[in-house]
C-alpha positions as CSV (number, residue, x, y, z in Angstrom):
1,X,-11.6,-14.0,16.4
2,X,-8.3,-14.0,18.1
3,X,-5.3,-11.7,17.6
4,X,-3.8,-14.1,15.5
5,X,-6.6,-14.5,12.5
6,X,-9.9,-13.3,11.8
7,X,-12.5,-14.6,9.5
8,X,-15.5,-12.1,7.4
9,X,-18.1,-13.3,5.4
10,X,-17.5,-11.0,2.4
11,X,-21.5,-11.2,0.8
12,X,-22.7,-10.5,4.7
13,X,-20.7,-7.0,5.2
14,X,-22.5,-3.9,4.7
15,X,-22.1,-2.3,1.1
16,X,-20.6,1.1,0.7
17,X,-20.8,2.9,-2.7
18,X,-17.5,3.8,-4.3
19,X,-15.7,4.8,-7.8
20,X,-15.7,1.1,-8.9
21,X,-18.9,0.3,-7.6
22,X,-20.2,-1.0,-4.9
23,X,-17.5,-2.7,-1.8
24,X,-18.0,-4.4,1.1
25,X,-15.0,-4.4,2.6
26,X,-12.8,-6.7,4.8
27,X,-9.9,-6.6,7.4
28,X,-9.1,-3.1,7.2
29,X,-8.9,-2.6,11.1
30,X,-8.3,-6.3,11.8
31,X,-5.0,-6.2,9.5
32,X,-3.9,-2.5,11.3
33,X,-4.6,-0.9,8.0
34,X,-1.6,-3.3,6.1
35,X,-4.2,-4.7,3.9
36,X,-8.0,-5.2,3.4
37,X,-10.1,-7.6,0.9
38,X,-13.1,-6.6,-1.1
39,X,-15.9,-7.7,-2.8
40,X,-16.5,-5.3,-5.3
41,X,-19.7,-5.3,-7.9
42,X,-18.4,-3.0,-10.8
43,X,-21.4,-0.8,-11.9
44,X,-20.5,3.0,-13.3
45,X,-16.9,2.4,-12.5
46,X,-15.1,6.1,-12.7
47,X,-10.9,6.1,-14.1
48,X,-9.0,6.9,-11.2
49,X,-5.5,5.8,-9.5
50,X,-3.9,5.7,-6.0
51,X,-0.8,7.1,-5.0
52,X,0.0,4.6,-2.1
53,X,-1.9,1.6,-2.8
54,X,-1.4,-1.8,-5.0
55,X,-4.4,-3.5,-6.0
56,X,-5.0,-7.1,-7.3
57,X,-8.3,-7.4,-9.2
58,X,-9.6,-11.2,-9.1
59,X,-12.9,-11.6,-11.8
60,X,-14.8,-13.9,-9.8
61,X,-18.4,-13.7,-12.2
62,X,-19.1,-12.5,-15.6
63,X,-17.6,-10.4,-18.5
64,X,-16.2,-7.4,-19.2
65,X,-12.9,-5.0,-19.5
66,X,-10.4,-3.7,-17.3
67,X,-8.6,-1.0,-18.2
68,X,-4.9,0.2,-17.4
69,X,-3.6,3.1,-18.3
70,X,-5.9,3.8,-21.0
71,X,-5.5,0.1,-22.7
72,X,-8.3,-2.4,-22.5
73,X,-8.0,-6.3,-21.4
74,X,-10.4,-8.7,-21.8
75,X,-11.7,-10.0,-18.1
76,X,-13.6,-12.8,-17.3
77,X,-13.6,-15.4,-14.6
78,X,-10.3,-16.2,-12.7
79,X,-8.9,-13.4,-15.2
80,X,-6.3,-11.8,-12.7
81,X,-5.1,-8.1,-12.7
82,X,-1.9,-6.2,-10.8
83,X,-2.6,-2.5,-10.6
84,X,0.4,-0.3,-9.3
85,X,0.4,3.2,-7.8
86,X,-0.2,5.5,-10.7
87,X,-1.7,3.3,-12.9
88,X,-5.3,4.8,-14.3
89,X,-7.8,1.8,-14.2
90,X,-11.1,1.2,-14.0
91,X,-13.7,-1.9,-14.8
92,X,-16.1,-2.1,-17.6
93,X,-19.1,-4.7,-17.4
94,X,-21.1,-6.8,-15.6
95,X,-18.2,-8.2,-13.1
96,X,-17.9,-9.4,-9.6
97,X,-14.5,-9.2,-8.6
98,X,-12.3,-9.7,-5.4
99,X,-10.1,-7.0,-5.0
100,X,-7.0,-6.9,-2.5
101,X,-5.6,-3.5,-1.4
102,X,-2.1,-3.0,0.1
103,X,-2.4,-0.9,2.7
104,X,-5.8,-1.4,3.1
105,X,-8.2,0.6,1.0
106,X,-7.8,4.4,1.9
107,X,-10.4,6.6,0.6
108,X,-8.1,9.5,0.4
109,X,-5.7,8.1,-1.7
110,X,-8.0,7.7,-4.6
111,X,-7.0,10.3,-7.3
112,X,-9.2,11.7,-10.6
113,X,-7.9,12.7,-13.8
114,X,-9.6,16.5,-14.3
């Protein structure tokens, strides 16, 4: 690694449970918190929105639902999904999905409905 690139192997990071899942999670201290990449295996996922961060959602494997602000969309491989601040969401199925967070995921902006 220099200080001009880095390089992860995604499926080799440790997982870490979390509303969507389960992450292993990329560049976060490499990128100085501007961004971080996930690999995120939707299981249980729980509605919730950020205030700060966007999120793309790339369906790498299988079928399922995401849903935005209480509206369902089909997802399924290469399906791609832009998710704002303030927009509810949340994935439904059996997906594997690539997920990029600007900043870089922040566990405290993560927000439940009561």
């Amino acid at each position: 690694m220099s200080d001009r690139h880095a390089i992860v192997q995604l499926d080799e990071l440790p997982p870490k449970r979390c509303s969507c899942g389960t992450t292993r999670r990329g560049f976060i201290a490499e990128s100085g918190g501007q961004a971080s990449v996930h690999l995120l295996q939707i299981q249980d996922a729980l509605t919730h929105y950020h205030k700060v961060a966007t999120e793309y959602y790339i369906v790498l494997e299988g079928e399922g639902e995401v849903e935005l602000d209480g509206v369902r969309y089909p997802a399924r491989p290469m399906s791609a999904f832009l998710i704002k601040p303030g927009c509810r969401h949340r994935a439904i199925g059996d997906l594997k999905v690539l997920l990029v967070a600007l900043p870089a995921a922040d566990d405290t902006d993560e927000y439940f409905d009561a």
